[in-house]
SETIDREN-212100 format. One record per residue (C-alpha): residue in three letters; x, y, z. Coordinates in nm, 2 decimals. Example, Ala and Ser with C-alpha at 12.3 -4.5 7.8 and 13.67 -1.06 7.14 Angstrom:
BEGIN
+---------+--------+--------+--------+
| residuo |      x |      y |      z |
+---------+--------+--------+--------+
|     ALA |   1.23 |  -0.45 |   0.78 |
|     SER |   1.37 |  -0.11 |   0.71 |
+---------+--------+--------+--------+
//
This chain:
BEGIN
+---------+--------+--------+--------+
| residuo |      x |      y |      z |
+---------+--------+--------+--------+
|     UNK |  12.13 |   7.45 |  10.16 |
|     UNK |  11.93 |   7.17 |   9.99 |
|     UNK |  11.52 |   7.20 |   9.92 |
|     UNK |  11.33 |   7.07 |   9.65 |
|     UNK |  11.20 |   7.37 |   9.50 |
|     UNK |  11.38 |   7.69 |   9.50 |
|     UNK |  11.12 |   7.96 |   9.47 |
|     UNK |  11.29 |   8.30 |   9.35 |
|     UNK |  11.03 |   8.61 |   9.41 |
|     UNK |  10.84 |   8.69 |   9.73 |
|     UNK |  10.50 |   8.87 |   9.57 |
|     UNK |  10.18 |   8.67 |   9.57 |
|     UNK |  10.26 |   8.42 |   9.29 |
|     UNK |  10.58 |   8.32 |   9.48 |
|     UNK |  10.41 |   8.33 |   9.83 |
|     UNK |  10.09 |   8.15 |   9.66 |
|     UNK |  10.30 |   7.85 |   9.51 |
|     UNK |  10.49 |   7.84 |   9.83 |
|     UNK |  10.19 |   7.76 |  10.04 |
|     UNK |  10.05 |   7.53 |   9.81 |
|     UNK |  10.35 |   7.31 |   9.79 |
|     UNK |  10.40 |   7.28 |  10.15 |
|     UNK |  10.04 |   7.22 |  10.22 |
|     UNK |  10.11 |   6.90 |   9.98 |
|     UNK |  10.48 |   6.82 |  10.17 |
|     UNK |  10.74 |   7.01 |   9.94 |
|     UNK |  11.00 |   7.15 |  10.04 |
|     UNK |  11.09 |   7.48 |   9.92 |
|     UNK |  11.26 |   7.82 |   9.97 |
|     UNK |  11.16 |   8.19 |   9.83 |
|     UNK |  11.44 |   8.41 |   9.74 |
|     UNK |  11.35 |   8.81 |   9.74 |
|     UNK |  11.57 |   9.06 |   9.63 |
|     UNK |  11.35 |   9.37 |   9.81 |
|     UNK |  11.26 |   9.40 |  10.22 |
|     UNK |  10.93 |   9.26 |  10.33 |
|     UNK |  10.80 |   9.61 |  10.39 |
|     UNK |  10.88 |   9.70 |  10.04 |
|     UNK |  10.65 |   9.45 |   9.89 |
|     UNK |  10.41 |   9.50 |  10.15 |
|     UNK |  10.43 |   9.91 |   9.99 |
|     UNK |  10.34 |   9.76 |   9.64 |
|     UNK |   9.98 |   9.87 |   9.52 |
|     UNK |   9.87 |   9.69 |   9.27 |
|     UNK |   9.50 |   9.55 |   9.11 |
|     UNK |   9.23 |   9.37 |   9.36 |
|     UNK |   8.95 |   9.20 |   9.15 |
|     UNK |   9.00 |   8.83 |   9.22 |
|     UNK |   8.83 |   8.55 |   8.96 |
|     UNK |   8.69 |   8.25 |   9.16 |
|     UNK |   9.02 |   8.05 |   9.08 |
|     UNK |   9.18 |   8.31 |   9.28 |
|     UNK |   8.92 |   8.29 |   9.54 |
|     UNK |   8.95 |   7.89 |   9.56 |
|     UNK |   9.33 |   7.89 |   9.58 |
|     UNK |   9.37 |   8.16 |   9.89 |
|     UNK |   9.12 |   7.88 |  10.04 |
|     UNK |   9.29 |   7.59 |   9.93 |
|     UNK |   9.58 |   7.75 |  10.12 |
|     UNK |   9.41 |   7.83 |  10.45 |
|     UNK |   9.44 |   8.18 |  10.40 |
|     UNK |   9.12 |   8.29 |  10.29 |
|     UNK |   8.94 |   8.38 |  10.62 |
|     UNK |   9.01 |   8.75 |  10.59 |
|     UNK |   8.95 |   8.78 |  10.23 |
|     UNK |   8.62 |   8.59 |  10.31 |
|     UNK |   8.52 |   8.84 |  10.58 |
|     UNK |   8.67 |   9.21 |  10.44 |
|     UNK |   8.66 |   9.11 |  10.07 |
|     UNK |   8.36 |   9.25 |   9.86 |
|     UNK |   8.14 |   9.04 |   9.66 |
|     UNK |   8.07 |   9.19 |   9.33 |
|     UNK |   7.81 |   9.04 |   9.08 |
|     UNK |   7.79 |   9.32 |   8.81 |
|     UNK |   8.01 |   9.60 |   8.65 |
|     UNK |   7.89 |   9.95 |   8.48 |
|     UNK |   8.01 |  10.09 |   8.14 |
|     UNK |   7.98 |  10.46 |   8.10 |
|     UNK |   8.01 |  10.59 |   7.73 |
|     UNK |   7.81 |  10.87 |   7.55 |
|     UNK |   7.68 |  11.01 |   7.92 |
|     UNK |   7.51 |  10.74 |   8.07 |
|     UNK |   7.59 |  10.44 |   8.24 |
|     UNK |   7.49 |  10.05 |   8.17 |
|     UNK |   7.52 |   9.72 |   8.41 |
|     UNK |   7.68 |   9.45 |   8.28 |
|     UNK |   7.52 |   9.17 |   8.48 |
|     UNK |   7.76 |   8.94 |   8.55 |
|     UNK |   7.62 |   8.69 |   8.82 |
|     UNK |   7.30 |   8.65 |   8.59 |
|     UNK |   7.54 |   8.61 |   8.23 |
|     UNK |   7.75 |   8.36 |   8.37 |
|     UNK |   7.54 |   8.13 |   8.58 |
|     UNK |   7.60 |   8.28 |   8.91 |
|     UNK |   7.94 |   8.37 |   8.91 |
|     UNK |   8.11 |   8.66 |   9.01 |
|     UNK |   8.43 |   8.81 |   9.18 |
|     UNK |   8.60 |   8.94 |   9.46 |
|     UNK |   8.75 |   9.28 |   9.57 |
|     UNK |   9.00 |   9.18 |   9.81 |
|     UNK |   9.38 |   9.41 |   9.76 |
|     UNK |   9.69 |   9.22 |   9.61 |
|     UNK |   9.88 |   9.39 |   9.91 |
|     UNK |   9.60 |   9.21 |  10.17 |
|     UNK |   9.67 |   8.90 |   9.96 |
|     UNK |  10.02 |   8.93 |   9.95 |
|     UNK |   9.99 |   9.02 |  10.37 |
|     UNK |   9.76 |   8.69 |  10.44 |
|     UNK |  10.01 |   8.44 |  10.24 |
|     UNK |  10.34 |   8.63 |  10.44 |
|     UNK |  10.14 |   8.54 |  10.76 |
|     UNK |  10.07 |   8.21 |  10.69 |
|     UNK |  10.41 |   8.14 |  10.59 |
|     UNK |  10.55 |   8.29 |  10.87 |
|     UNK |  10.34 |   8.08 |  11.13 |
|     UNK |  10.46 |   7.79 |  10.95 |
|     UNK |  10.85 |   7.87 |  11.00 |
|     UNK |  10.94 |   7.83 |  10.61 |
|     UNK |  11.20 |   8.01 |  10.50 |
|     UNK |  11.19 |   8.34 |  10.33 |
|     UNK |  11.53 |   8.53 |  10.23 |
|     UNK |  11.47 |   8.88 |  10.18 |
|     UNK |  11.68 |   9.16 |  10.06 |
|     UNK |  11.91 |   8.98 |   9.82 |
|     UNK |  11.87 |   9.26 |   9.62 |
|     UNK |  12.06 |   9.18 |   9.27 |
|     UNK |  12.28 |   8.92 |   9.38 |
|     UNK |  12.07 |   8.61 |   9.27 |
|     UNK |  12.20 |   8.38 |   9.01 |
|     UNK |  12.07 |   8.07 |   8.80 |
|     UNK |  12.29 |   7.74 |   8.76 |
|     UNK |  12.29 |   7.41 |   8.60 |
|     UNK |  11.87 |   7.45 |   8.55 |
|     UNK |  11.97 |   7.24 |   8.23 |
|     UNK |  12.07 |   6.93 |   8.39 |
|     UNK |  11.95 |   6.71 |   8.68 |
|     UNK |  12.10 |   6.96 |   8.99 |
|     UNK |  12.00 |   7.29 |   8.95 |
|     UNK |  12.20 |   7.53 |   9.22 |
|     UNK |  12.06 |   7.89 |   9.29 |
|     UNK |  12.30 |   8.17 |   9.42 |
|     UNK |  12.29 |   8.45 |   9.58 |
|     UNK |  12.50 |   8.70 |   9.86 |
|     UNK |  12.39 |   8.78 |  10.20 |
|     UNK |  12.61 |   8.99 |  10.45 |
|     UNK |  12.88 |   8.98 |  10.25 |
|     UNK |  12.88 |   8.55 |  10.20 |
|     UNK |  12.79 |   8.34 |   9.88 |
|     UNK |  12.48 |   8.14 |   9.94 |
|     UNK |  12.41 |   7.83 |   9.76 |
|     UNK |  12.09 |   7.64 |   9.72 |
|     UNK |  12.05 |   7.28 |   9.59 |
|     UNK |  11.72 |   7.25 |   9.44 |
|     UNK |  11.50 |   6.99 |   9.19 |
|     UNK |  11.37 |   7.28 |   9.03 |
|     UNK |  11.34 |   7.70 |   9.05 |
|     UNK |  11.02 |   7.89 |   8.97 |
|     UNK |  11.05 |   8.24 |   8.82 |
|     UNK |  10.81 |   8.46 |   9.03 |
|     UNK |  11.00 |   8.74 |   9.03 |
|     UNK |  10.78 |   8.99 |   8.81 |
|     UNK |  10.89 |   9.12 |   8.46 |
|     UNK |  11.23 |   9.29 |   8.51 |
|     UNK |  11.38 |   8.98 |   8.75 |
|     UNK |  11.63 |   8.76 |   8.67 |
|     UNK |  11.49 |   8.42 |   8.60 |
|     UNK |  11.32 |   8.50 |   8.22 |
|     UNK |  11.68 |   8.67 |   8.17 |
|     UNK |  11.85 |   8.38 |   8.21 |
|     UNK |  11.67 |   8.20 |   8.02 |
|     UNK |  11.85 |   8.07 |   7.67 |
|     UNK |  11.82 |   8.34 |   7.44 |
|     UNK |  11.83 |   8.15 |   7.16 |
|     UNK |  11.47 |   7.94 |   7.27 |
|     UNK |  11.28 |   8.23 |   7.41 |
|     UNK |  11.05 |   8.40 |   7.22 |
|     UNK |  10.86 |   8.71 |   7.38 |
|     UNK |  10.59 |   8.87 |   7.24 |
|     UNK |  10.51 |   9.32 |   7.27 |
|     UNK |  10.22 |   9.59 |   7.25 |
|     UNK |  10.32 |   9.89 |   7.47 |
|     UNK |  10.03 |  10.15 |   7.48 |
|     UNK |  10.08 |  10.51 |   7.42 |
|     UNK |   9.93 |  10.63 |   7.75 |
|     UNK |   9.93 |  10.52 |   8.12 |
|     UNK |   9.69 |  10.51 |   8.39 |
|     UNK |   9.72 |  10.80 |   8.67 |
|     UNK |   9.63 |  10.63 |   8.99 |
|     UNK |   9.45 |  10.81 |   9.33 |
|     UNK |   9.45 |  10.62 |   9.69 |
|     UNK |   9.21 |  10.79 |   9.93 |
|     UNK |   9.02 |  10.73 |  10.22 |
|     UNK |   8.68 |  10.86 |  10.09 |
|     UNK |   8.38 |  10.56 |  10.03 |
|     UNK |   8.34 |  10.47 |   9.70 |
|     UNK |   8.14 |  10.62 |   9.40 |
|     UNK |   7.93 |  10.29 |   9.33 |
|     UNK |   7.88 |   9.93 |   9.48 |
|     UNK |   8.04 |   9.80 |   9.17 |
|     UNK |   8.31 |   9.91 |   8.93 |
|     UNK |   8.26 |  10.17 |   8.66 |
|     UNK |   8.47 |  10.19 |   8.35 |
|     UNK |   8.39 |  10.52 |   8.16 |
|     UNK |   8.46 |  10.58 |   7.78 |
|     UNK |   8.48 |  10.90 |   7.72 |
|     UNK |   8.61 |  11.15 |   7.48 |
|     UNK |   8.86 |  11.25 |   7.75 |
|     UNK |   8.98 |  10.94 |   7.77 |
|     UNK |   8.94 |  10.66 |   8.05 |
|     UNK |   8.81 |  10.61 |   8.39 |
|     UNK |   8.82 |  10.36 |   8.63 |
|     UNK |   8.60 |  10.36 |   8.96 |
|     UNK |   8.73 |  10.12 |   9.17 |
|     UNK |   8.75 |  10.04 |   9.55 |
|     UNK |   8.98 |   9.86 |   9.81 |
|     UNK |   8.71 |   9.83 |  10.07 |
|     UNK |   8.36 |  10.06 |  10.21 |
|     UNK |   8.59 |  10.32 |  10.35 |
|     UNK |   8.91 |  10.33 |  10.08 |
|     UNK |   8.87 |  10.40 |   9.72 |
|     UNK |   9.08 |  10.36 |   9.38 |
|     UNK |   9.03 |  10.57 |   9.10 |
|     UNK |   9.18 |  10.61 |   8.77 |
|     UNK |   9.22 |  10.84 |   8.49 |
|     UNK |   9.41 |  10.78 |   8.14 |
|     UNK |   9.71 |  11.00 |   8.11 |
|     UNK |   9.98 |  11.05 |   7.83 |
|     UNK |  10.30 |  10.86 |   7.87 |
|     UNK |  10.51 |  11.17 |   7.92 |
|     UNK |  10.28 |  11.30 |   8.21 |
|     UNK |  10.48 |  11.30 |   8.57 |
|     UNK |  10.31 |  11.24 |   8.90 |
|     UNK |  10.42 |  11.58 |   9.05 |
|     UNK |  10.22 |  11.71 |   8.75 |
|     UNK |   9.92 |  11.65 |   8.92 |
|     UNK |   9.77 |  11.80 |   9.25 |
|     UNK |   9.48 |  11.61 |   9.44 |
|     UNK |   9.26 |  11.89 |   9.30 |
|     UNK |   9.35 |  11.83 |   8.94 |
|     UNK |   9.31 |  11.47 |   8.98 |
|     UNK |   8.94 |  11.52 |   9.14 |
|     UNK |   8.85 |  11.80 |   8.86 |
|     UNK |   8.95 |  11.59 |   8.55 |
|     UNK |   8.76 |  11.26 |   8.72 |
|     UNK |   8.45 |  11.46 |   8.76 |
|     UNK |   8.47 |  11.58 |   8.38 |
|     UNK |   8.46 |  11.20 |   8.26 |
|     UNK |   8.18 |  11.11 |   8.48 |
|     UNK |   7.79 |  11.14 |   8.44 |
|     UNK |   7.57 |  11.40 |   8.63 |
|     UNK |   7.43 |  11.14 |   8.86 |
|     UNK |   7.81 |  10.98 |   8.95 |
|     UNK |   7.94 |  11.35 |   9.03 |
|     UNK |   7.71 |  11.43 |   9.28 |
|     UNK |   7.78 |  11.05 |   9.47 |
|     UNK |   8.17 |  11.16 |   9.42 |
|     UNK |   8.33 |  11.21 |   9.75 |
|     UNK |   8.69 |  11.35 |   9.73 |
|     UNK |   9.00 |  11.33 |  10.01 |
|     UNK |   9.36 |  11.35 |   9.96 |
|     UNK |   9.53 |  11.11 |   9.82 |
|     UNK |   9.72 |  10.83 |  10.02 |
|     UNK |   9.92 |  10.74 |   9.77 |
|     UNK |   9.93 |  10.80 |   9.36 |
|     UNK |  10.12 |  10.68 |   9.08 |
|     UNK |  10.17 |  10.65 |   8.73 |
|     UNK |  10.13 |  10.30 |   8.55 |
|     UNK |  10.24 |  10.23 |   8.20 |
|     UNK |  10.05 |  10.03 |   8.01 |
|     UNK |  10.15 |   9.67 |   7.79 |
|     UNK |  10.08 |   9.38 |   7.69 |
|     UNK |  10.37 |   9.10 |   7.67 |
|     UNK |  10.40 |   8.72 |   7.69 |
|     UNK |  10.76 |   8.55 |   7.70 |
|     UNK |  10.73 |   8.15 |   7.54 |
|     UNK |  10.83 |   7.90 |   7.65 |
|     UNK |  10.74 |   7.92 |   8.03 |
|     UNK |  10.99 |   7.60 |   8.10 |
|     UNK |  11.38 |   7.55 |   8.01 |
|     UNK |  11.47 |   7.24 |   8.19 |
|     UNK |  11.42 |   7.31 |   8.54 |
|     UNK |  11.35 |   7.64 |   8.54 |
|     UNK |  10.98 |   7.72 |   8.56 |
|     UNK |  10.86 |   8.10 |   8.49 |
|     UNK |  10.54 |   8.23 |   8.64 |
|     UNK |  10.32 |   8.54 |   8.68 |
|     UNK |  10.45 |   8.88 |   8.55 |
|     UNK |  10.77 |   8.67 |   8.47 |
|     UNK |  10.64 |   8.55 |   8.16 |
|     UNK |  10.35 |   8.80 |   8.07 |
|     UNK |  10.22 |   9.07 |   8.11 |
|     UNK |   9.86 |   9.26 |   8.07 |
|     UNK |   9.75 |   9.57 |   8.07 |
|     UNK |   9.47 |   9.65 |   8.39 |
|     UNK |   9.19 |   9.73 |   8.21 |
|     UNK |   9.05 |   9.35 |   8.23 |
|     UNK |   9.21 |   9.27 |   8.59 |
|     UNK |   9.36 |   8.96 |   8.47 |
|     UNK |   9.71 |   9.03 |   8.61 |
|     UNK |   9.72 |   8.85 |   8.97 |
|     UNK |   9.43 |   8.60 |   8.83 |
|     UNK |   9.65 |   8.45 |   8.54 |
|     UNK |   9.99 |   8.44 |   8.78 |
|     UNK |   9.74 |   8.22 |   9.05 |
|     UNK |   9.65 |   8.00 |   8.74 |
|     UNK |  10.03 |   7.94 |   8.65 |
|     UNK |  10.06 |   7.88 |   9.03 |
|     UNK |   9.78 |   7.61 |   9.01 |
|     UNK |   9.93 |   7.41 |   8.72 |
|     UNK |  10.30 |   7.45 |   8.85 |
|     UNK |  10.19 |   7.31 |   9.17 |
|     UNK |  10.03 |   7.02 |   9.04 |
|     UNK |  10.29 |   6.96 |   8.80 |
|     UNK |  10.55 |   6.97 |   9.10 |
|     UNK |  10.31 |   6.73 |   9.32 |
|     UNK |  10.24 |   6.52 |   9.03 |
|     UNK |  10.61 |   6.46 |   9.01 |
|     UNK |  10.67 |   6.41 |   9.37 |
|     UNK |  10.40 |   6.15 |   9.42 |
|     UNK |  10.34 |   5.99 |   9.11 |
|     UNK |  10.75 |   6.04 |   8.95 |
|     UNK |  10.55 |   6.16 |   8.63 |
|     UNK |  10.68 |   6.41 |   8.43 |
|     UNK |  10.37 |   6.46 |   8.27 |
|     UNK |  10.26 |   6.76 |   8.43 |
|     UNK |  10.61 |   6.95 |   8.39 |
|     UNK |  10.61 |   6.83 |   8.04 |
|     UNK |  10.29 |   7.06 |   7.92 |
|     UNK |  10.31 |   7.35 |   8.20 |
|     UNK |  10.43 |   7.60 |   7.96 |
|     UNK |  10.16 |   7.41 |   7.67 |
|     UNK |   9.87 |   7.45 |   7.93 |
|     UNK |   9.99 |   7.79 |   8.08 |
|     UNK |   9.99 |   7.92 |   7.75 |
|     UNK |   9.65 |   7.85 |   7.62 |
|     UNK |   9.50 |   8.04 |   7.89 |
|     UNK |   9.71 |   8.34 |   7.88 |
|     UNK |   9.69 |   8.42 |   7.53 |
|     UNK |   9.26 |   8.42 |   7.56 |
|     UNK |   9.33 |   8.65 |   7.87 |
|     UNK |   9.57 |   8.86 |   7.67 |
|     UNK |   9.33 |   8.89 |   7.37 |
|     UNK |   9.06 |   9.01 |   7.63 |
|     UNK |   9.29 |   9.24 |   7.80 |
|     UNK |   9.39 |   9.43 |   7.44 |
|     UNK |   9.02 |   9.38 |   7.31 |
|     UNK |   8.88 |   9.56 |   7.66 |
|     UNK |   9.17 |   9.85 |   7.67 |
|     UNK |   9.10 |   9.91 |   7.33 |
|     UNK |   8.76 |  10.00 |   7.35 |
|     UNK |   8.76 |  10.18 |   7.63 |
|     UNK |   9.09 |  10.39 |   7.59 |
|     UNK |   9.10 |  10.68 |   7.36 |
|     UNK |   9.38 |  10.67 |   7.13 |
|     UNK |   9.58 |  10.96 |   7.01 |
|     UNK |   9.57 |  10.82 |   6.60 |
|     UNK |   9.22 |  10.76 |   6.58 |
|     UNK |   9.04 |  11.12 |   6.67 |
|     UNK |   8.64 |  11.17 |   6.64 |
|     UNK |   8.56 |  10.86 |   6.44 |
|     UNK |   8.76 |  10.68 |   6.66 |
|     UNK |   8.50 |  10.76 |   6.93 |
|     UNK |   8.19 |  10.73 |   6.73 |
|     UNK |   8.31 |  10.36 |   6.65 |
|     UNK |   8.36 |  10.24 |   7.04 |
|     UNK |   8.08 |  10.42 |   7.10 |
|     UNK |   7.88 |  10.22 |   6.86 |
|     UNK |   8.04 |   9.91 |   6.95 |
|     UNK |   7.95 |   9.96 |   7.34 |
|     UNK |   7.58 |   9.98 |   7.27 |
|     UNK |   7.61 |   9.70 |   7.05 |
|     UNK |   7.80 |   9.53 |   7.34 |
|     UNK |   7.52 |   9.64 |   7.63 |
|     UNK |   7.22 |   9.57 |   7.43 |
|     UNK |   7.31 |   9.23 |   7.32 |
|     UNK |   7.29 |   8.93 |   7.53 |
|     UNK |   7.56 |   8.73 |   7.32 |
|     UNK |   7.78 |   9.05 |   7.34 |
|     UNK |   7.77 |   9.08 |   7.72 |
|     UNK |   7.79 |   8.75 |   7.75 |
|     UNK |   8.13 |   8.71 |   7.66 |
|     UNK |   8.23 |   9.01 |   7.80 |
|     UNK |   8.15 |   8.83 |   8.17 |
|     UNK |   8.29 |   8.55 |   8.11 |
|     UNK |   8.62 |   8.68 |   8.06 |
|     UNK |   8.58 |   8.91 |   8.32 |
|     UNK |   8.47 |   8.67 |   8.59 |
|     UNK |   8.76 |   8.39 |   8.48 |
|     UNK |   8.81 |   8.13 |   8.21 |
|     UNK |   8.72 |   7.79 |   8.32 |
|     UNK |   9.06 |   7.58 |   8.40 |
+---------+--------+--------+--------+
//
């Protein structure tokens, strides 16, 4: 087989650059090594920046997110008993952000691809392998029904999430990659109850972290911090319910409705960024080449903004025969990720409670939160991270 970009990872980032490229009259093809359903299964973050918003659009695929998806201009902070609104439309000029799921993202771009006839290989499991990204003819492998494929290709993009195979083929010598891994996770509850609030709430308390959080009016999120060693099976629907109520206010308990769970799950929490994002013609993208922890829900935004630069590098090539754009991907990339990491740590380290840092520990995030909520400058920058970086 011969395309011009080989694509190797089926999640949203892959999908997403997929659809942006053909839209612009590249060729390409999407390697994934799991089933369709199995990515589909994935649940994972759903508070979209505006970049994120603009790119679903800019790939005709935002009429559902448009019509389900929920509009929020604010967040709430609960520390020391009460809660406080972070106003995030008025801070940032009228921006705000979108709840829409990954999984509904991920469903929308499948669709779309689908109607369009490109080709998608599932299932390859862990039979993929790089070639020749070094020189002018890069080849991608990989075995289906017991026969060696080969793809021909210009260039292969790494979208296939932190443990796939494109950043470990990368040169060891060049890479560099960059570690925090946090000494807790985040215990996570699917139900079919409505949710607490309108808006998220993000509680600090000596307990440890919450997270109120929603899919749409009918299906909720919720999270509670956990230690690293604690298993799923540890933790009944009913112990889940009872420790969320004991890190909430009065006034949030009696709005809690409780269900059993659809799904729950244990996330571990890090932050990590592999440089460079380019080695010849092999791009990396998304969870490939970083990672953040939840707390500031920059994963899925920062993999659409790799997406958005790899794209235009690609059609900047194509049209133009400039390597300009392919040339400073990993420069540009970078830039941006690193202010998103720093928010990410920054945000999961005031609102986490850490095993080392015991009562004063608490009094100091407690002091910096009402710093944070009764200054203008201080919010301030907290919504603009939140809501997205300008390109």
């Amino acid at each position: 087989m011969r395309t011009q970009v080989a694509i190797i990872g089926a999640g949203p980032a892959g999908l997403l650059l997929g659809q942006l490229l053909h839209k612009a009259g590249i060729d390409n093809i999407i390697l994934e090594r799991q089933s369709a359903a199995h990515v589909l299964g994935r649940i994972r973050a759903g508070v979209l920046e505006q970049v994120a918003v603009n790119l679903l659009d800019e790939c005709g695929v935002g009429a559902r997110m448009h019509r389900e998806g929920l509009v929020h201009q604010g967040i709430e902070l609960l520390f020391a008993g009460q809660r406080h609104r972070i106003d995030l439309h008025g801070l940032t000029g009228g921006k705000s952000v979108t709840v829409y799921g990954q999984t509904e993202v991920t469903h929308d771009l499948m669709d779309a691809r689908q109607a369009e006839g490109l080709v998608t290989v599932y299932e390859t499991g862990d039979t993929v392998s790089l070639h020749d990204f070094d020189g002018a003819r890069p080849k991608v492998r990989y075995v289906r029904d017991g026969r060696t494929h080969e793809i021909e290709c210009d260039f292969i993009a790494g979208c296939d999430g932190f443990h796939g195979v494109c950043r470990a083929s990368a040169p060891a010598a060049v890479l560099k990659t960059y570690e925090k891994v946090y000494p807790f996770g985040w215990l996570g509850l699917l139900a079919d109850v409505p949710p607490l609030s309108h808006e998220l709430i993000y509680a600090n308390t000596g307990r440890g972290f919450a997270l109120c959080s929603m899919r749409s009016p009918s299906r909720s999120r919720y999270y509670v911090q956990v230690p690293l060693q604690d298993k799923v099976e540890d933790w009944s629907d009913e112990a889940f319910w009872n420790e969320l109520r004991a890190r909430l206010d009065p006034a949030a308990c009696e709005r809690l409705v409780t269900g059993p769970s659809i799904e729950k799950s244990i996330a571990p929490l890090r932050s990590f960024v592999a440089e460079p994002m380019r080695f010849g013609r092999l791009f990396l993208a998304g969870d490939a080449a970083h990672i953040v922890p939840p707390t500031g829900a920059k994963g899925l935004n920062l993999a659409a903004t790799d997406v958005k630069y790899l794209s235009n590098a690609f059609i900047e090539y194509y049209r133009e025969r400039s390597d300009r754009g392919i040339d400073h991907y990993s420069e540009v990339c970078l830039r941006r990720i690193w202010k998103a990491e720093r928010f990410s740590w920054w945000f999961t380290s005031l609102m986490h409670k850490f095993p080392d840092t015991g009562e004063f520990g608490q009094k100091v995030q407690e002091a910096e939160l009402d710093y944070l909520v009764n200054s203008r400058a201080a919010s301030t920058s907290l919504a603009e991270n939140y809501v997205g970086l300008p390109l």
